[in-house]
DOKOLVEX-223455 format. One record per atom (N, C-alpha, C): residue number from 1; residue in three letters; atom name; x, y, z. Coordinates in pm, whole numbers. Layout:
REM residues N
@resi=NUM resn=ALA name=CA c1=X c2=Y c3=Z
...
END
This chain:
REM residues 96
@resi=1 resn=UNK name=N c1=-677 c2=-2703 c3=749
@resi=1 resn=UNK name=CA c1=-768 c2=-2610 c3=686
@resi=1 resn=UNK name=C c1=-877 c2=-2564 c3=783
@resi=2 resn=UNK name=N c1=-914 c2=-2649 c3=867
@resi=2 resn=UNK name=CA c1=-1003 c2=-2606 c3=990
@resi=2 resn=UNK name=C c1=-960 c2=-2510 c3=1073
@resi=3 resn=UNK name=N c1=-855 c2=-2485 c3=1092
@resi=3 resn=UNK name=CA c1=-814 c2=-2409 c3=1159
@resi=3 resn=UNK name=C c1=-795 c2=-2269 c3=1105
@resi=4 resn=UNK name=N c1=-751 c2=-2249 c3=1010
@resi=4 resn=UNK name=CA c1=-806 c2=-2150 c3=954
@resi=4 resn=UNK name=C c1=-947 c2=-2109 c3=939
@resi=5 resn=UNK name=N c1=-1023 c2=-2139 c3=854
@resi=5 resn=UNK name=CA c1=-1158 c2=-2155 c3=903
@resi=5 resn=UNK name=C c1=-1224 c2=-2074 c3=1038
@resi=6 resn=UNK name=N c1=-1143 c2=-2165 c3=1141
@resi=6 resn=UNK name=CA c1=-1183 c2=-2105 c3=1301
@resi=6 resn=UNK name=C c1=-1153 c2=-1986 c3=1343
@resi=7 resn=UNK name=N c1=-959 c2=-1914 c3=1252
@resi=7 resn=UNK name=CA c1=-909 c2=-1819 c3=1275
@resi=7 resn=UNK name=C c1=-1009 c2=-1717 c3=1210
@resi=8 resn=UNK name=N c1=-1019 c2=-1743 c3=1109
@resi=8 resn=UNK name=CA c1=-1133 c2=-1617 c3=1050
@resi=8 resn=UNK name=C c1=-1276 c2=-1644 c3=1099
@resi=9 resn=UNK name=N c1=-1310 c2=-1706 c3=1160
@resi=9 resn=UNK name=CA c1=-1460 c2=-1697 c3=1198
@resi=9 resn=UNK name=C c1=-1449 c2=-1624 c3=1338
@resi=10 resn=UNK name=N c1=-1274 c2=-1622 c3=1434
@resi=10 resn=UNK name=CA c1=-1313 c2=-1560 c3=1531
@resi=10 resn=UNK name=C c1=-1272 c2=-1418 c3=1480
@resi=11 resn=UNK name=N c1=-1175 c2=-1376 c3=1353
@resi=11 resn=UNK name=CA c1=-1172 c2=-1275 c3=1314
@resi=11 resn=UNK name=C c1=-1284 c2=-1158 c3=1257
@resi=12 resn=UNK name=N c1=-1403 c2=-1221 c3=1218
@resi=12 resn=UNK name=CA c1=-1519 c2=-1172 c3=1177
@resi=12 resn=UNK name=C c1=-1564 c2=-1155 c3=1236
@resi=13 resn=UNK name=N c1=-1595 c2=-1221 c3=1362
@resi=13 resn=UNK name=CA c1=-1645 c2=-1211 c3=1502
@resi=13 resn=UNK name=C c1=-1608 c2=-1064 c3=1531
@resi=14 resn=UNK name=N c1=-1507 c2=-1055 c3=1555
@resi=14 resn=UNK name=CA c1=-1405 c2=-942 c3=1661
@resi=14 resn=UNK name=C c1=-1426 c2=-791 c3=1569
@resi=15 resn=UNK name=N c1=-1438 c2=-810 c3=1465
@resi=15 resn=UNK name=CA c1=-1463 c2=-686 c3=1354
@resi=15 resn=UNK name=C c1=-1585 c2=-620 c3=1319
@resi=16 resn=UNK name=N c1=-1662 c2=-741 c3=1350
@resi=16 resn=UNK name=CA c1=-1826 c2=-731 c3=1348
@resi=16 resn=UNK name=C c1=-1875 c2=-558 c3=1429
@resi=17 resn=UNK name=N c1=-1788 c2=-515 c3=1506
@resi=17 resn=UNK name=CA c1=-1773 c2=-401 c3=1590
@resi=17 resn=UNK name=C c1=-1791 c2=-279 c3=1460
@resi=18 resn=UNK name=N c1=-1723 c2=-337 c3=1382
@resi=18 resn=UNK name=CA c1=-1786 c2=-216 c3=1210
@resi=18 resn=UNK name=C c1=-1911 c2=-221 c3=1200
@resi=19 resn=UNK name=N c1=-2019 c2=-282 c3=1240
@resi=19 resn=UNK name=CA c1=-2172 c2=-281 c3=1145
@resi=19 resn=UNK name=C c1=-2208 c2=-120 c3=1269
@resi=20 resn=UNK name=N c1=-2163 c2=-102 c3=1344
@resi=20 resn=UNK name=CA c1=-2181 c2=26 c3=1437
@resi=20 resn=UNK name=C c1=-2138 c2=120 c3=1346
@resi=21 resn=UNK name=N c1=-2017 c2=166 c3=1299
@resi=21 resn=UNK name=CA c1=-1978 c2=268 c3=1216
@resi=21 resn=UNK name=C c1=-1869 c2=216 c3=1144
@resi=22 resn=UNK name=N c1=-1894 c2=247 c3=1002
@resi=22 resn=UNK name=CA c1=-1794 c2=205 c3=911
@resi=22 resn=UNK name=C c1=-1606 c2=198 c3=938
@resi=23 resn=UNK name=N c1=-1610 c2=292 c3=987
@resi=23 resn=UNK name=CA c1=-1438 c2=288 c3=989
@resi=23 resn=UNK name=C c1=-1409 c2=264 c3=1120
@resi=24 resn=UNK name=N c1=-1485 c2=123 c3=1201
@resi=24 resn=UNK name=CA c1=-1446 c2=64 c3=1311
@resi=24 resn=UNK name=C c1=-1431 c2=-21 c3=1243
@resi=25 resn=UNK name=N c1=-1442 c2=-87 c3=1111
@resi=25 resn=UNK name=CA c1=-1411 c2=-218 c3=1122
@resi=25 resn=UNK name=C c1=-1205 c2=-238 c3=1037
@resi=26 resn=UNK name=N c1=-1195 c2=-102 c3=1006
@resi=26 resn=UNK name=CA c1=-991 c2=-95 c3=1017
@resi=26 resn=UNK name=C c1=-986 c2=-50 c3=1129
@resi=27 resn=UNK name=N c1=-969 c2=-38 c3=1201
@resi=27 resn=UNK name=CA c1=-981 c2=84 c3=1332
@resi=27 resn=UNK name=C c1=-955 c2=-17 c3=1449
@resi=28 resn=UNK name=N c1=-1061 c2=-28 c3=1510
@resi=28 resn=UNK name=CA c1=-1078 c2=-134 c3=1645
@resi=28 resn=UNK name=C c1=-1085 c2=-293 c3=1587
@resi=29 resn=UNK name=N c1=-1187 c2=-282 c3=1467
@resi=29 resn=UNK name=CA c1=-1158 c2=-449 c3=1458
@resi=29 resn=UNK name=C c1=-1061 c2=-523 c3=1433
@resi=30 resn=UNK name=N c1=-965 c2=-400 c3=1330
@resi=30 resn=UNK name=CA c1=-795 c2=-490 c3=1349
@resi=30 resn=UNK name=C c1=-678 c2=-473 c3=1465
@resi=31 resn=UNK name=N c1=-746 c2=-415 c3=1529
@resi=31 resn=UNK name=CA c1=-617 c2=-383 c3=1673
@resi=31 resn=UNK name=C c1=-730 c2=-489 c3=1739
@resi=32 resn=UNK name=N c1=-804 c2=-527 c3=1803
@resi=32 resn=UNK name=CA c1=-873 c2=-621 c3=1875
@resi=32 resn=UNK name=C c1=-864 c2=-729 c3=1802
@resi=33 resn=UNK name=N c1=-903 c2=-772 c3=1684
@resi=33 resn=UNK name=CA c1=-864 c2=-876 c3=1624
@resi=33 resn=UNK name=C c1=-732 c2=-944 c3=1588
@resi=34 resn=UNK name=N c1=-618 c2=-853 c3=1619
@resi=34 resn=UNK name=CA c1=-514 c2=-911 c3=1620
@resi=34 resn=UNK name=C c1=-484 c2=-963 c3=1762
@resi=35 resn=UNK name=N c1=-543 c2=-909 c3=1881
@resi=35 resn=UNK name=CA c1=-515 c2=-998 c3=2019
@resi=35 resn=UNK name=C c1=-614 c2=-1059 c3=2005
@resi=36 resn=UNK name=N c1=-732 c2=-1068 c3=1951
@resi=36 resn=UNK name=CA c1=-823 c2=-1210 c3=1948
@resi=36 resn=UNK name=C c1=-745 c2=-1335 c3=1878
@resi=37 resn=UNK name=N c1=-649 c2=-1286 c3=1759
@resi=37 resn=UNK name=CA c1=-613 c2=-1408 c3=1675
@resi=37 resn=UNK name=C c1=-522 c2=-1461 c3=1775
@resi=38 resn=UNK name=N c1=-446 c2=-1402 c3=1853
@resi=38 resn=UNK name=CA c1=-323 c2=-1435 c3=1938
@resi=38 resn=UNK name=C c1=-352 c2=-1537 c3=2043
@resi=39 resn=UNK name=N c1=-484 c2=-1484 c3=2101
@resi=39 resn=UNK name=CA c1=-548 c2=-1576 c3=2235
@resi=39 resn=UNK name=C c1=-587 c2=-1695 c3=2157
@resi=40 resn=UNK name=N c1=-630 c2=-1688 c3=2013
@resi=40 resn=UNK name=CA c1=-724 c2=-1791 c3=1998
@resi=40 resn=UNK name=C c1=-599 c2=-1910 c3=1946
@resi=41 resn=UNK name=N c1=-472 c2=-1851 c3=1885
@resi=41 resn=UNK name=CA c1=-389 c2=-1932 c3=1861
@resi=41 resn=UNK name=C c1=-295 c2=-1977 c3=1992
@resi=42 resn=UNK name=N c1=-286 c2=-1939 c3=2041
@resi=42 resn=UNK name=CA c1=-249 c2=-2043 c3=2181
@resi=42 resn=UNK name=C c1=-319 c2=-2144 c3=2232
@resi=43 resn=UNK name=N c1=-468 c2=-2036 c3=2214
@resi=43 resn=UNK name=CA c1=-557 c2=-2211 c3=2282
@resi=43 resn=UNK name=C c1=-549 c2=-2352 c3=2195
@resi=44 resn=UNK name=N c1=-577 c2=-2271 c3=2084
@resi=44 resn=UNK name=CA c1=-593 c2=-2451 c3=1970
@resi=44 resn=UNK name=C c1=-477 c2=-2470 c3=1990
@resi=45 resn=UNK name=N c1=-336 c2=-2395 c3=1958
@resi=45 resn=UNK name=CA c1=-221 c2=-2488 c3=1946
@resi=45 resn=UNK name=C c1=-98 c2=-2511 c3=2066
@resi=46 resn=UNK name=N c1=-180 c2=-2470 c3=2176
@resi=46 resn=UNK name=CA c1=-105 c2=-2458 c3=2314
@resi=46 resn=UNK name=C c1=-12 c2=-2567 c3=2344
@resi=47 resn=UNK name=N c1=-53 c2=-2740 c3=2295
@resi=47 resn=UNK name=CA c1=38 c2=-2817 c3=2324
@resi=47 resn=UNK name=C c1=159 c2=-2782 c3=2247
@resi=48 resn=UNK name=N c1=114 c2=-2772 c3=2112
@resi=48 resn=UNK name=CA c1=245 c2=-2835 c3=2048
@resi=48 resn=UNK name=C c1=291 c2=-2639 c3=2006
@resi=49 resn=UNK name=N c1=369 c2=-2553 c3=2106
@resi=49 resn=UNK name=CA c1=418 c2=-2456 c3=2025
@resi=49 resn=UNK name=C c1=552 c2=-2402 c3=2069
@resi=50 resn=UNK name=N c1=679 c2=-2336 c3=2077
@resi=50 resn=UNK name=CA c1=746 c2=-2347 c3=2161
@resi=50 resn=UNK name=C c1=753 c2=-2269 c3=2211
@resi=51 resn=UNK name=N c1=847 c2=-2188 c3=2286
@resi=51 resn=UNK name=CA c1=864 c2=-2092 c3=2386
@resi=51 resn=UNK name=C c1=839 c2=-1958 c3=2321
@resi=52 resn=UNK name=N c1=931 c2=-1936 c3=2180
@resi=52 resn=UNK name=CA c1=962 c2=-1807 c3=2108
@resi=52 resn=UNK name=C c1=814 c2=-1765 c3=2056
@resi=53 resn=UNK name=N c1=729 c2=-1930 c3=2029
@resi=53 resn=UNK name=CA c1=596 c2=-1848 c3=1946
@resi=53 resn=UNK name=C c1=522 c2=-1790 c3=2070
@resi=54 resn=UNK name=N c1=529 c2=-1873 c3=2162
@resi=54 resn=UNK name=CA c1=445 c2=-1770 c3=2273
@resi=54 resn=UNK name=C c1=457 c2=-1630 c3=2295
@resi=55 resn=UNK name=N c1=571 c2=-1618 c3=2345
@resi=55 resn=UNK name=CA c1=642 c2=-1484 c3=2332
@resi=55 resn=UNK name=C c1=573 c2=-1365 c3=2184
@resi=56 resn=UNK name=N c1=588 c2=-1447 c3=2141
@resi=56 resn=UNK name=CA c1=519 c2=-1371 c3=1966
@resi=56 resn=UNK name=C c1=385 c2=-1370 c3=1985
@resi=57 resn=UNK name=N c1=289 c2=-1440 c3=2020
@resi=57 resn=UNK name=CA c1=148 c2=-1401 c3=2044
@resi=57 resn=UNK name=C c1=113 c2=-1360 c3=2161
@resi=58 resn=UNK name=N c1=264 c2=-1402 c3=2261
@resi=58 resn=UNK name=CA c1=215 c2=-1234 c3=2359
@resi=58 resn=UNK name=C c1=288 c2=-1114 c3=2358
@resi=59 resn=UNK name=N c1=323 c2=-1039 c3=2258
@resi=59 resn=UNK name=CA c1=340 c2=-932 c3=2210
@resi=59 resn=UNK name=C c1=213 c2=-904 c3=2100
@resi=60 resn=UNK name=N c1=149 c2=-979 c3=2009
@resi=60 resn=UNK name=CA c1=99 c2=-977 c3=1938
@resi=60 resn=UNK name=C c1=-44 c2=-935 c3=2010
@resi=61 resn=UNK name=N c1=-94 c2=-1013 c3=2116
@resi=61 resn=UNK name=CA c1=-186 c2=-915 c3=2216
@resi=61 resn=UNK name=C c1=-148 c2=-831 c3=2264
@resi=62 resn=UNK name=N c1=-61 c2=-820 c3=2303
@resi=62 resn=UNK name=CA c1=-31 c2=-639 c3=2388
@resi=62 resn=UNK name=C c1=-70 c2=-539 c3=2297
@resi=63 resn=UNK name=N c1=37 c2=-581 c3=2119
@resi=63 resn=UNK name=CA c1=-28 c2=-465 c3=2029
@resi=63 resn=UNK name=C c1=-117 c2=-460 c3=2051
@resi=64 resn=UNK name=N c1=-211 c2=-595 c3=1955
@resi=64 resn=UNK name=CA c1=-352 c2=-550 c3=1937
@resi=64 resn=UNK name=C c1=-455 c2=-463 c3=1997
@resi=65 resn=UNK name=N c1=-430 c2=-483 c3=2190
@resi=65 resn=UNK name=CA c1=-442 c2=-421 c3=2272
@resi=65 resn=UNK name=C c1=-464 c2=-302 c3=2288
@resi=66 resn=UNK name=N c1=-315 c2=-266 c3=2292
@resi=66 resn=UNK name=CA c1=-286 c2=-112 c3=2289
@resi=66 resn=UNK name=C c1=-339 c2=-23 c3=2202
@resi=67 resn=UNK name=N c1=-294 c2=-96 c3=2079
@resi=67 resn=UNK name=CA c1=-372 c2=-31 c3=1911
@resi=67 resn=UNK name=C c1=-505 c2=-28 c3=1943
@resi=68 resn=UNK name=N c1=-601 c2=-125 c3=1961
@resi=68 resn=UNK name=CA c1=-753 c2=-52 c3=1994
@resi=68 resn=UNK name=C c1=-758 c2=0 c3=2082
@resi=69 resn=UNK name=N c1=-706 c2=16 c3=2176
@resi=69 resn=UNK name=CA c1=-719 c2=59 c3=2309
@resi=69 resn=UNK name=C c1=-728 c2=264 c3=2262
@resi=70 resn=UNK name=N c1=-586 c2=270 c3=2216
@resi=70 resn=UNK name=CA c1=-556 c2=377 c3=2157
@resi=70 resn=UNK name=C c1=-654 c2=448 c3=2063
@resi=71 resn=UNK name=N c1=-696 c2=382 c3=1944
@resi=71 resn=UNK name=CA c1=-775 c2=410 c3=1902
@resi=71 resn=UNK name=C c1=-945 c2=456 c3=1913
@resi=72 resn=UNK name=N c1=-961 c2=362 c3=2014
@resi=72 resn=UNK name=CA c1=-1092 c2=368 c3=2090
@resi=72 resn=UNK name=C c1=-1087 c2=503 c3=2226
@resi=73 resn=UNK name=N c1=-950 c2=525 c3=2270
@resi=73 resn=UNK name=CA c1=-967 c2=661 c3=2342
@resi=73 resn=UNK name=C c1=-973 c2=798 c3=2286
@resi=74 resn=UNK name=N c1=-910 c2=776 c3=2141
@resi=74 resn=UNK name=CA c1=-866 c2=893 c3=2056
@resi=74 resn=UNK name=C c1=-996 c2=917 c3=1984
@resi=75 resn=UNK name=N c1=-1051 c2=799 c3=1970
@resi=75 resn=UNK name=CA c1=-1209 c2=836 c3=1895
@resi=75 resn=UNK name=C c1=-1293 c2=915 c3=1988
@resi=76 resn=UNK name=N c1=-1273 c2=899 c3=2122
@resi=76 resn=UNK name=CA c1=-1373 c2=942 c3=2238
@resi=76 resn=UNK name=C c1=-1359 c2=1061 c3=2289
@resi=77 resn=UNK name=N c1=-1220 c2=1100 c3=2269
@resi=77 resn=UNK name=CA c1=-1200 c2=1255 c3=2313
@resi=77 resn=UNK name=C c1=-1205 c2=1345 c3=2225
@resi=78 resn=UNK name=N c1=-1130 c2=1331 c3=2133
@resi=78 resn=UNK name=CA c1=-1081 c2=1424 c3=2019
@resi=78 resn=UNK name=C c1=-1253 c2=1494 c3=1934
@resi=79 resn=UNK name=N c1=-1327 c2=1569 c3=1969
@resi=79 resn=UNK name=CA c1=-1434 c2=1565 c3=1902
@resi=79 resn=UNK name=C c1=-1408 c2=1626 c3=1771
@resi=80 resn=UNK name=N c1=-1299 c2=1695 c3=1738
@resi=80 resn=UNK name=CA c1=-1224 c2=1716 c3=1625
@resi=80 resn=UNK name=C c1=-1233 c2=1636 c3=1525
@resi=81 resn=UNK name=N c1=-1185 c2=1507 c3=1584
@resi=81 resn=UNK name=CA c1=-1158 c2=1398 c3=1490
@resi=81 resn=UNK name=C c1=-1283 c2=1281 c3=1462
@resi=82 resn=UNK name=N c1=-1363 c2=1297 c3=1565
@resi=82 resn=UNK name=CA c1=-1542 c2=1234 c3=1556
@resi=82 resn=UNK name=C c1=-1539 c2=1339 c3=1426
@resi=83 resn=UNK name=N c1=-1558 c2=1456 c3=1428
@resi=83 resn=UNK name=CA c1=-1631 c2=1511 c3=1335
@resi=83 resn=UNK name=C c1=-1606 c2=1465 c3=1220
@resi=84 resn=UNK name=N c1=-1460 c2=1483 c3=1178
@resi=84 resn=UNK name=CA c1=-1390 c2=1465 c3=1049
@resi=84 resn=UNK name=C c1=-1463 c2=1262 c3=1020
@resi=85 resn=UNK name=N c1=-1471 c2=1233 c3=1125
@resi=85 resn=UNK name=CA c1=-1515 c2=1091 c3=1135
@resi=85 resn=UNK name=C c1=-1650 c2=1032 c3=1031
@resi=86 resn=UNK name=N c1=-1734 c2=1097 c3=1078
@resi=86 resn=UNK name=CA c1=-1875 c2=1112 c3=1123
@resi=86 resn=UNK name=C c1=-1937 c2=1168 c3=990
@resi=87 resn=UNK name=N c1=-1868 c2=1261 c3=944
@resi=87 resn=UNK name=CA c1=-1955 c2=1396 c3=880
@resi=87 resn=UNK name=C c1=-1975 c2=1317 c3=736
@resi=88 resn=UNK name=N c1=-2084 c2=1320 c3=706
@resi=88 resn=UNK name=CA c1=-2150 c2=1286 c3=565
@resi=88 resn=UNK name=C c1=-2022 c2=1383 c3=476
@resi=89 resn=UNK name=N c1=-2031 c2=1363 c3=355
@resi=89 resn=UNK name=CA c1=-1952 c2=1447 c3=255
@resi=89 resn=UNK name=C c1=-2061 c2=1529 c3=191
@resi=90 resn=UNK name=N c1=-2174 c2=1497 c3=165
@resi=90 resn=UNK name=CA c1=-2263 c2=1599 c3=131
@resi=90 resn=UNK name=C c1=-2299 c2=1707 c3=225
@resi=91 resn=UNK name=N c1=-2332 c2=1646 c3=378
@resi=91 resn=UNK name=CA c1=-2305 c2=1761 c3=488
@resi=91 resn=UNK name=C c1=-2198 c2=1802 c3=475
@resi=92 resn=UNK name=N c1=-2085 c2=1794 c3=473
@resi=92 resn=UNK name=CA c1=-1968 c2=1893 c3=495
@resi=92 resn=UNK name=C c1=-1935 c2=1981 c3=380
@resi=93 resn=UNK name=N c1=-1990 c2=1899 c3=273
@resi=93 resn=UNK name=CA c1=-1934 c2=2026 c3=102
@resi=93 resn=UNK name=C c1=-2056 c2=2136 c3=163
@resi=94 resn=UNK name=N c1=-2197 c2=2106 c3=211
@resi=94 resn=UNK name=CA c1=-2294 c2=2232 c3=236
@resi=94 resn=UNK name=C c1=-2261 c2=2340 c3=314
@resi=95 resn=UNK name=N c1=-2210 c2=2281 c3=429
@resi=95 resn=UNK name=CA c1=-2160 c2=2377 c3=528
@resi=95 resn=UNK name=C c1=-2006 c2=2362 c3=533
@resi=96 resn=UNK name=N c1=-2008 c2=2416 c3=444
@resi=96 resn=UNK name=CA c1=-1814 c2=2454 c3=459
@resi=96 resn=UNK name=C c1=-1770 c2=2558 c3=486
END
Protein backbone atom coordinates (compact mmCIF):
# COMPACT_ATOMS: atom_id res chain seq x y z
CA UNK A 1 0.00 0.00 0.00
CA UNK A 2 3.05 2.30 0.46
CA UNK A 3 3.92 2.10 -2.62
CA UNK A 4 1.18 3.26 -4.07
CA UNK A 5 0.96 6.02 -1.84
CA UNK A 6 4.61 7.00 -3.22
CA UNK A 7 3.31 6.38 -6.91
CA UNK A 8 0.72 9.07 -6.51
CA UNK A 9 2.59 11.46 -4.44
CA UNK A 10 5.24 11.44 -7.29
CA UNK A 11 2.22 11.66 -9.66
CA UNK A 12 0.84 14.90 -8.05
CA UNK A 13 4.15 16.09 -7.95
CA UNK A 14 4.67 15.87 -11.84
CA UNK A 15 1.02 17.42 -12.59
CA UNK A 16 1.35 20.12 -10.12
CA UNK A 17 2.61 21.86 -13.64
CA UNK A 18 -1.55 22.55 -13.90
CA UNK A 19 -1.70 25.25 -10.98
CA UNK A 20 0.16 27.43 -14.10
CA UNK A 21 -2.83 26.88 -16.50
CA UNK A 22 -5.66 24.65 -16.21
CA UNK A 23 -5.42 22.34 -19.13
CA UNK A 24 -1.68 21.51 -18.29
CA UNK A 25 -2.64 19.39 -15.80
CA UNK A 26 -4.31 16.56 -18.87
CA UNK A 27 -1.86 17.87 -21.20
CA UNK A 28 1.84 17.80 -19.86
CA UNK A 29 1.08 16.43 -16.46
CA UNK A 30 -0.09 13.11 -17.93
CA UNK A 31 2.54 12.67 -20.70
CA UNK A 32 5.36 13.64 -17.98
CA UNK A 33 3.74 11.80 -15.37
CA UNK A 34 3.56 8.76 -17.12
CA UNK A 35 7.62 8.76 -17.59
CA UNK A 36 7.81 9.96 -13.98
CA UNK A 37 5.65 6.79 -12.91
CA UNK A 38 8.04 4.61 -15.13
CA UNK A 39 11.45 6.00 -13.60
CA UNK A 40 9.97 5.91 -10.26
CA UNK A 41 8.85 2.22 -10.73
CA UNK A 42 12.14 0.84 -11.61
CA UNK A 43 13.82 2.50 -8.83
CA UNK A 44 11.60 1.04 -5.89
CA UNK A 45 11.23 -2.22 -7.71
CA UNK A 46 14.56 -2.55 -9.65
CA UNK A 47 15.64 -5.73 -7.77
CA UNK A 48 12.92 -7.85 -8.04
CA UNK A 49 11.43 -7.13 -11.87
CA UNK A 50 12.17 -9.01 -14.98
CA UNK A 51 13.45 -8.24 -18.26
CA UNK A 52 9.88 -7.74 -20.21
CA UNK A 53 8.72 -5.21 -17.32
CA UNK A 54 11.70 -3.14 -17.97
CA UNK A 55 11.26 -3.04 -21.47
CA UNK A 56 7.52 -1.84 -20.57
CA UNK A 57 8.62 1.10 -18.42
CA UNK A 58 11.06 1.89 -20.98
CA UNK A 59 8.64 2.42 -23.59
CA UNK A 60 6.35 3.79 -21.07
CA UNK A 61 9.01 6.80 -20.69
CA UNK A 62 9.70 7.32 -24.18
CA UNK A 63 5.76 7.85 -24.51
CA UNK A 64 5.37 9.88 -21.72
CA UNK A 65 8.23 11.76 -23.14
CA UNK A 66 7.34 12.27 -26.46
CA UNK A 67 3.56 12.98 -25.49
CA UNK A 68 4.68 16.05 -23.37
CA UNK A 69 7.32 16.79 -25.31
CA UNK A 70 4.80 17.09 -28.25
CA UNK A 71 2.43 18.76 -26.51
CA UNK A 72 4.57 21.32 -24.89
CA UNK A 73 5.99 22.28 -28.57
CA UNK A 74 2.50 22.43 -30.11
CA UNK A 75 1.38 24.70 -27.23
CA UNK A 76 4.43 27.06 -28.07
CA UNK A 77 4.07 27.53 -31.68
CA UNK A 78 0.69 27.16 -32.81
CA UNK A 79 -0.61 30.69 -31.51
CA UNK A 80 -3.84 29.51 -33.09
CA UNK A 81 -4.21 27.00 -30.66
CA UNK A 82 -2.81 29.26 -27.37
CA UNK A 83 -5.69 31.30 -28.34
CA UNK A 84 -8.44 28.72 -28.57
CA UNK A 85 -6.40 27.72 -25.23
CA UNK A 86 -6.32 30.74 -23.27
CA UNK A 87 -9.45 32.72 -24.29
CA UNK A 88 -11.97 33.30 -21.42
CA UNK A 89 -15.54 32.22 -22.91
CA UNK A 90 -16.96 35.47 -21.92
CA UNK A 91 -14.03 37.17 -23.94
CA UNK A 92 -14.59 35.19 -26.91
CA UNK A 93 -18.76 35.20 -27.00
CA UNK A 94 -17.86 39.45 -26.87
CA UNK A 95 -15.61 39.55 -29.59
CA UNK A 96 -16.74 37.09 -31.98
Amino acid sequence: MMYLLILLAISLAVSAVGWKYFIYFFSLGYGYGVAALAVAMLVMFGGAISLPTIALCALFFVFGCRLGTYLLVRERKAAAYRKILYCSVRYCMLHR
